[in-house]
VOGU-3710 file (C-alpha; in Angstrom, 3 decimals, decimal comma):
1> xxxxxxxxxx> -24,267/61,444/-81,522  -25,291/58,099/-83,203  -22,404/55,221/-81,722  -21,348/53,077/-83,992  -21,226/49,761/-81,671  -21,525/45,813/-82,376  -24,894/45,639/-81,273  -27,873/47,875/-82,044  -27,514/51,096/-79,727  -30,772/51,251/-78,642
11> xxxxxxxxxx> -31,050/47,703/-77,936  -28,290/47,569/-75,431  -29,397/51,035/-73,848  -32,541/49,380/-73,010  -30,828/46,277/-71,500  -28,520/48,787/-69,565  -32,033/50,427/-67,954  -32,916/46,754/-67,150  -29,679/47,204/-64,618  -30,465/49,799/-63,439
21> xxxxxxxxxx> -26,745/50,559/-62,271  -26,099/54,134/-64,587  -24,617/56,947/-62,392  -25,168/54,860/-59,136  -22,989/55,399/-56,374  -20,206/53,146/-55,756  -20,260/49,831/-53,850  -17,490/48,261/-51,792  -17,947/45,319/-53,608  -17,108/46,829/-56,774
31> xxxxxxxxxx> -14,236/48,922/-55,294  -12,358/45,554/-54,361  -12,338/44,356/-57,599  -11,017/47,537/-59,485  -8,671/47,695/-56,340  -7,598/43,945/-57,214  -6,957/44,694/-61,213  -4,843/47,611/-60,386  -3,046/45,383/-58,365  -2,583/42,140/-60,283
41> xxxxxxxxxx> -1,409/44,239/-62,907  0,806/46,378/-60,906  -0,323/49,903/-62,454  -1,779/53,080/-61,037  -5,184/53,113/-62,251  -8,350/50,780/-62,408  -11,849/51,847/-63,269  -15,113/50,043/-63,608  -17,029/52,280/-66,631  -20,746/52,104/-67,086
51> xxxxxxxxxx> -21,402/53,093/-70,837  -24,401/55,485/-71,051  -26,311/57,248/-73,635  -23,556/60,450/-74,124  -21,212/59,611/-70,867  -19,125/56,880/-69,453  -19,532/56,911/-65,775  -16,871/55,334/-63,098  -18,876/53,056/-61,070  -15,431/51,951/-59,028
61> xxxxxxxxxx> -11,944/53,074/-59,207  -8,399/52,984/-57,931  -5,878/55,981/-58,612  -8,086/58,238/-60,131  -10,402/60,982/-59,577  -12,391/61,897/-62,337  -16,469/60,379/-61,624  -17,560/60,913/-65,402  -16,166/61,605/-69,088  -17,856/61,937/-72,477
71> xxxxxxxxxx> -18,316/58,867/-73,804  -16,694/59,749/-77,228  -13,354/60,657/-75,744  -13,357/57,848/-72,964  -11,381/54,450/-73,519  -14,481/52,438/-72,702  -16,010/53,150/-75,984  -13,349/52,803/-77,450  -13,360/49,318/-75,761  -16,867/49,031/-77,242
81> xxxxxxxxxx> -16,173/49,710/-80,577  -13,257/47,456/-80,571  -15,778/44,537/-80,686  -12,776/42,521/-79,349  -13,221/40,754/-75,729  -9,800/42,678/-74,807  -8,764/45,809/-76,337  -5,104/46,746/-75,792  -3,181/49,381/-76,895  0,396/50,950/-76,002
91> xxxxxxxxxx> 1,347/55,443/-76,866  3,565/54,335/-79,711  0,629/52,287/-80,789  -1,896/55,597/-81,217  -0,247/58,477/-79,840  -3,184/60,714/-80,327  -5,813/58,520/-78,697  -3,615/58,778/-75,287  -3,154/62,834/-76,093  -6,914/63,335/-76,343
101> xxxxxxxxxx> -7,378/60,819/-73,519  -4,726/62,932/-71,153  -6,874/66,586/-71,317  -9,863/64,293/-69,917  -7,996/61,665/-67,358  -5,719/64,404/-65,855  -2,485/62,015/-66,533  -0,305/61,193/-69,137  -0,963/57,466/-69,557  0,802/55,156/-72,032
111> xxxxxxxxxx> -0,751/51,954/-71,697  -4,443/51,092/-71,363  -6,223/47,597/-71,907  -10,301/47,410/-71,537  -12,286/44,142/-71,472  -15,842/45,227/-72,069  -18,504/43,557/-69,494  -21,004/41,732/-71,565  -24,192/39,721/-70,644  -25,402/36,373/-71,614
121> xxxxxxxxxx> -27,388/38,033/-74,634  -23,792/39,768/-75,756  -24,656/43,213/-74,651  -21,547/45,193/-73,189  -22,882/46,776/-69,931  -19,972/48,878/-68,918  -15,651/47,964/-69,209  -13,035/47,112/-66,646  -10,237/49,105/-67,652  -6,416/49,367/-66,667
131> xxxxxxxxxx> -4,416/52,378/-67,365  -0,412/52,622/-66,340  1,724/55,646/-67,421  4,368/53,526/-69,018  4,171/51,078/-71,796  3,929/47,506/-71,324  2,960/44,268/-72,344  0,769/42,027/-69,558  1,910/39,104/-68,906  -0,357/35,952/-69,129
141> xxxxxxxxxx> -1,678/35,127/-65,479  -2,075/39,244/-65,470  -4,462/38,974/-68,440  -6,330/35,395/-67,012  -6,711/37,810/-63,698  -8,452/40,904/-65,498  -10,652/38,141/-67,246  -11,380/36,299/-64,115  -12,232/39,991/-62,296  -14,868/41,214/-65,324
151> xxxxxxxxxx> -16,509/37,548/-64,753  -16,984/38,479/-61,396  -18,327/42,279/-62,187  -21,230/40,929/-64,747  -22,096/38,357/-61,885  -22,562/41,188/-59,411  -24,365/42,777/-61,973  -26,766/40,136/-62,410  -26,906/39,228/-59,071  -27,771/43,837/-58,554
161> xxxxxxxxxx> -30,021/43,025/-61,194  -31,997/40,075/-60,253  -32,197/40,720/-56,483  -34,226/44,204/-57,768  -36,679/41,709/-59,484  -36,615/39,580/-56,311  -37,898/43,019/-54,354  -40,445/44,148/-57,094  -41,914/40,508/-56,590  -41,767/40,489/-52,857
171> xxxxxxxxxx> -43,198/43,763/-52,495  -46,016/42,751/-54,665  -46,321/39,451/-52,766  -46,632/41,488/-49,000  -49,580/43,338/-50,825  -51,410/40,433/-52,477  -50,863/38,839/-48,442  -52,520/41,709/-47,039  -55,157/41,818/-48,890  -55,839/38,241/-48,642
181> xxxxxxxxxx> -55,235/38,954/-44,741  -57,950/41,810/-44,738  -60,125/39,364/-47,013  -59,811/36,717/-44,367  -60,001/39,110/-41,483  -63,472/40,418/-42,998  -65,252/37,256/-43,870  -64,280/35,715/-40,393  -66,052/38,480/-38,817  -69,058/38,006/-40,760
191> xxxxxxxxxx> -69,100/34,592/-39,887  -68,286/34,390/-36,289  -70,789/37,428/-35,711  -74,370/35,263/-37,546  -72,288/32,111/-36,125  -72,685/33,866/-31,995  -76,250/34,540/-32,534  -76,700/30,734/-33,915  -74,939/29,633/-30,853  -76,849/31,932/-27,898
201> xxxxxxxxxx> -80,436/31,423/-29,706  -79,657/27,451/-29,597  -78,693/27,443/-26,028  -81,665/29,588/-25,456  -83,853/27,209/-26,931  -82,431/24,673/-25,223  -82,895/26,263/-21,688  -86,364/27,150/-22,145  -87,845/24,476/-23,860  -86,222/22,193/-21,144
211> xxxxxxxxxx> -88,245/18,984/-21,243  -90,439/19,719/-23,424  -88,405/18,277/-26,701  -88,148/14,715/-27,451  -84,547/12,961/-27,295  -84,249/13,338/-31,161  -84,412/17,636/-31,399  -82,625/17,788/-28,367  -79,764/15,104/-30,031  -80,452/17,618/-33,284
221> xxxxxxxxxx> -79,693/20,795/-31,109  -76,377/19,759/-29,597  -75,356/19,018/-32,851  -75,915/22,056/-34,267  -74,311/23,553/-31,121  -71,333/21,707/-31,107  -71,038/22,573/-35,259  -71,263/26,528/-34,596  -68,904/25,934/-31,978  -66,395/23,935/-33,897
231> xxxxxxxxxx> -66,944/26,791/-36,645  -65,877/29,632/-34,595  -62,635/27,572/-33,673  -61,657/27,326/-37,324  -62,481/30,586/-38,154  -60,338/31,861/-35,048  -57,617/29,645/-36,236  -57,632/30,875/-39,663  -57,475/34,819/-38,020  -54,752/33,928/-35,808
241> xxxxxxxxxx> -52,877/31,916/-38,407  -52,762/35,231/-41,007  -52,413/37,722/-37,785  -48,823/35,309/-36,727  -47,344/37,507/-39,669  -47,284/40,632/-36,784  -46,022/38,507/-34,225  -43,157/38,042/-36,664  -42,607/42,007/-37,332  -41,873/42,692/-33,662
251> xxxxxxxxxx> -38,738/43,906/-32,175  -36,026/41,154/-31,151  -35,571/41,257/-27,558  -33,394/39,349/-24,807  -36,087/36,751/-22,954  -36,010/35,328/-19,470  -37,192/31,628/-20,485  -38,368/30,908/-17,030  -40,715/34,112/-16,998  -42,138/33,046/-20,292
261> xxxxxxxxxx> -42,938/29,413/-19,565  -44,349/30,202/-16,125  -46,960/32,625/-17,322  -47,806/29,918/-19,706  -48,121/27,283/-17,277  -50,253/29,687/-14,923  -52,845/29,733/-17,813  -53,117/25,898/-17,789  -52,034/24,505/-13,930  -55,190/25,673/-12,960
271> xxxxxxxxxx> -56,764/21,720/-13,001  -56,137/19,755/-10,394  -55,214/16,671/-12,850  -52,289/18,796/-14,680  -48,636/18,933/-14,136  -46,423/21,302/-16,427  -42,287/21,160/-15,752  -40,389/23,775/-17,508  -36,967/24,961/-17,202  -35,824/27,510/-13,709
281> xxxxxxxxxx> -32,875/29,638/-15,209  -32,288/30,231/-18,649  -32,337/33,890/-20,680  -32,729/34,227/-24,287  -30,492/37,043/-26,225  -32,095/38,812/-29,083  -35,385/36,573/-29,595  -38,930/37,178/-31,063  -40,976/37,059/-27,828  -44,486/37,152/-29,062
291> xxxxxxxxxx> -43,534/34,709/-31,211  -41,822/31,979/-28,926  -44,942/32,612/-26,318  -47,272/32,018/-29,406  -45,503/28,680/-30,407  -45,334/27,414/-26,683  -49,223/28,588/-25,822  -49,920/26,343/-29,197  -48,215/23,296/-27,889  -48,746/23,455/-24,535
301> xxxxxxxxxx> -52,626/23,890/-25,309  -52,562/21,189/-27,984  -50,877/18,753/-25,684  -53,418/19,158/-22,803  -56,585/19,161/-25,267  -55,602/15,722/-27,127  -54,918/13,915/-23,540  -57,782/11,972/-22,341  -55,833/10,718/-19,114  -56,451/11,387/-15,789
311> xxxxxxxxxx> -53,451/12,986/-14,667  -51,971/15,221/-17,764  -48,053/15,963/-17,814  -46,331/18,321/-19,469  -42,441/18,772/-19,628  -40,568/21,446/-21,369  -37,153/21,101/-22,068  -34,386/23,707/-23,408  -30,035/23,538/-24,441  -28,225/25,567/-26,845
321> xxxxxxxxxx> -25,699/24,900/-29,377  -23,134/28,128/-30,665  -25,944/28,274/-33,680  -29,574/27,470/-32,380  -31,685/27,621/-29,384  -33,135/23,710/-28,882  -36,453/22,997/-27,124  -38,847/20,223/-26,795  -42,261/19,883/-24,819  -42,643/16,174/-24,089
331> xxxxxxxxxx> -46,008/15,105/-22,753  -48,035/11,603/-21,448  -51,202/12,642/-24,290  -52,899/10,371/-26,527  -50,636/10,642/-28,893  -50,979/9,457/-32,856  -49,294/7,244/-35,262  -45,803/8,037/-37,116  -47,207/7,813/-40,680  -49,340/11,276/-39,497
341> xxxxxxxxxx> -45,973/13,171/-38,050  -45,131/14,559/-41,266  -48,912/15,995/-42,064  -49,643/17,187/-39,020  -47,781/20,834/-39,910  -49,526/21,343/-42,937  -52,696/23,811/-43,117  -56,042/22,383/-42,613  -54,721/19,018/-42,012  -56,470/16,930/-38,980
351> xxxxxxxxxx> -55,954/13,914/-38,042  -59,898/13,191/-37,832  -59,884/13,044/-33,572  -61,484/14,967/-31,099  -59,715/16,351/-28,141  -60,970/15,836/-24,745  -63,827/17,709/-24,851  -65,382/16,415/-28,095  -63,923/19,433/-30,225  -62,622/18,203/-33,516
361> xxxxxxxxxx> -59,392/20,333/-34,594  -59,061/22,777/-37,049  -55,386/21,968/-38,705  -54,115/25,366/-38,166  -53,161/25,468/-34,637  -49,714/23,563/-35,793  -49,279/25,259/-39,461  -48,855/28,364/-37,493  -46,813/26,912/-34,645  -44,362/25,755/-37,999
371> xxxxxxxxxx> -44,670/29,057/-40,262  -43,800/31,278/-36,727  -41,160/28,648/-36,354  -39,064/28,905/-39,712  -39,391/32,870/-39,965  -37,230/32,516/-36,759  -34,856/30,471/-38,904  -35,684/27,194/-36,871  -37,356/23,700/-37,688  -40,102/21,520/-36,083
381> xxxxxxxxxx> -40,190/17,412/-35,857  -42,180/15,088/-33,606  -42,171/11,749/-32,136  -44,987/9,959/-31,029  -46,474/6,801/-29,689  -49,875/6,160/-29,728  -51,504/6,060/-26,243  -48,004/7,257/-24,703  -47,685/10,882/-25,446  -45,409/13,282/-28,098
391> xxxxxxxxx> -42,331/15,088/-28,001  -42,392/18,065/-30,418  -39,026/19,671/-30,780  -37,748/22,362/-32,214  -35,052/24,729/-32,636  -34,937/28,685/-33,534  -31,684/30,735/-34,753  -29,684/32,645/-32,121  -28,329/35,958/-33,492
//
């Protein structure tokens, strides 16, 4: 059957696809509403209609039972072909519409208004639709209501709508990351594999050939030690930077804080010239372990490296608010100036120093410690004074 409608037919059919909402099953959401239009109207029956191709279906609906009708004997195309923004209509007003309506609806209704659901091109997706078995006249707050409800339908059609684009583009997103993951993950490992055999022959030169170079080729092969070395730290930062998207798929889980920081602080104590203060009681409920002890072995490591003084401290604090879990790790380092604490979390960004050892760094160590941070629905800020130390702190969500 060809529909006579204000729009072209096949037009609107294809923006109804675009929805994606046809013969769906019903949503709480839109169960309230039809629940509230029955209501503000005080009559028996609501119904939220989607207009298909040959049937209306009943998305949502209060005081009736029927889940589909034929779309040439239902009241929503009627609604459609209207063309009016509210289509009323009492019995004595078309007896035989409300006879040919009652062998479908299973009641003998009197009184129906429809106010067709339209988008922002002017396409009518589906009609709210109030049905009462007596005839009446709304008044005007009844009518502002119904108008007020239908706004709110097309939004959480839209909203339906636009949150299915939202997943098409994430999905496609999490694929183009993987493969840039497995991109990285493959070219690292060709690199740090040529990068190990650099790094061994050079120190093999080095040991056998012991005396025998001038102080120029031997100044030439630390060099080119200390580059392969300072490669295979960027390229393991770049691996560990992609692999932190795991750490963030991992189960939430309740955390003993003291347990955590101590096992961390066993990896580092070790020196004679360190000192790391953490926390004795506290437990964590529902928290991203490997994530937390990734964060903390990034700062506690980055705060020991960039500290040229002879006794290194460390102190790791912890409160928490009803909303977030609050930490800082304080320490005595070397520090930097305040124009470089809002570039330090960026990716690849260094702040041209070496740490004690003569390493440069690789500006990913941090990026990380931030991206790990805000997927836990947290934030990161430091202070620091140059030749005093830094306080990092930062929060994560509690849920």
């Amino acid at each position: 059957m060809e529909y006579k409608t204000a729009f072209n037919e096949k037009l609107r059919q294809s923006v109804l696809a675009d929805y994606d909402i046809s013969k769906t099953t019903t949503e709480e959401d839109f169960n309230q509403l039809t629940f509230l239009a029955a209501t503000i109207c005080h009559a028996p029956t609501a119904f939220l209609s989607i207009i298909d191709r040959d049937l209306v279906w009943l998305k949502s609906k209060t005081g009736i039972e029927i889940d589909e009708i034929e779309r040439k004997k239902a009241f929503a195309q009627r609604t459609l072909e209207s063309k009016e923004d509210l289509f009323c209509i009492n019995y004595s007003d078309a007896p035989h519409v409300f006879d040919e309506a009652g062998k479908h609806y299973h009641d003998h209704y009197k009184f129906y208004i429809g106010l067709p659901l339209k988008n922002t091109e002017g396409y009518t997706i589906g009609v709210l639709s109030v049905l009462d078995t007596k005839e009446r006249q709304l008044k005007k707050y009844q009518v502002e209501g119904l108008q007020a409800l239908a706004n709110q339908c097309m939004k959480l059609f839209e909203f339906a709508k636009q949150n299915k684009r939202f997943g098409v583009i994430q999905k496609k997103l999490k694929q183009k990351y993987q493969e840039l993951e497995k991109f990285a993950s493959v070219v690292s490992h060709d690199i740090k594999s040529p990068l190990a055999n650099i790094i061994s022959l050079t120190e093999l030169l080095k040991v056998e050939n012991q005396g025998k170079f001038d102080e120029e080729t031997t100044q030439y092969l630390n060099y080119l030690n200390e580059s392969s070395y300072s490669l295979r730290h960027y390229v393991d930062g770049i691996l560990s930077f992609y692999r932190s998207e795991h750490i963030l798929e991992k189960d939430y889980e309740n955390v003993d804080l003291h347990n955590l920081l101590s096992g961390i602080a066993h990896l580092y104590d070790v020196a004679n010239d360190v000192e790391i203060d953490y926390p004795e009681t506290a437990t964590l409920k529902n928290v991203n372990k490997a994530a937390l002890t990734q964060v903390f072995l990034n700062l506690v490591s980055n705060a020991l490296k960039y500290n040229t003084k002879e006794h290194r401290k460390i102190q790791i604090t912890f409160k928490q608010t009803e909303a977030f879990y609050h930490f800082a790790v304080i320490d005595n380092g070397d520090g930097f100036s305040e124009e470089n604490s809002s570039k330090i979390f960026e990716l690849f960004t260094t702040l041209d120093t070496n740490d004690r050892d003569g390493n440069p760094g690789s500006g990913i160590g941090l990026a990380t410690v931030k991206k790990l941070i805000n997927s836990m629905g947290g934030t990161i800020k430091v202070n620091s004074t140059p030749g005093e130390g830094s306080t990092f702190q930062f929060t994560i969500k509690r849920v």
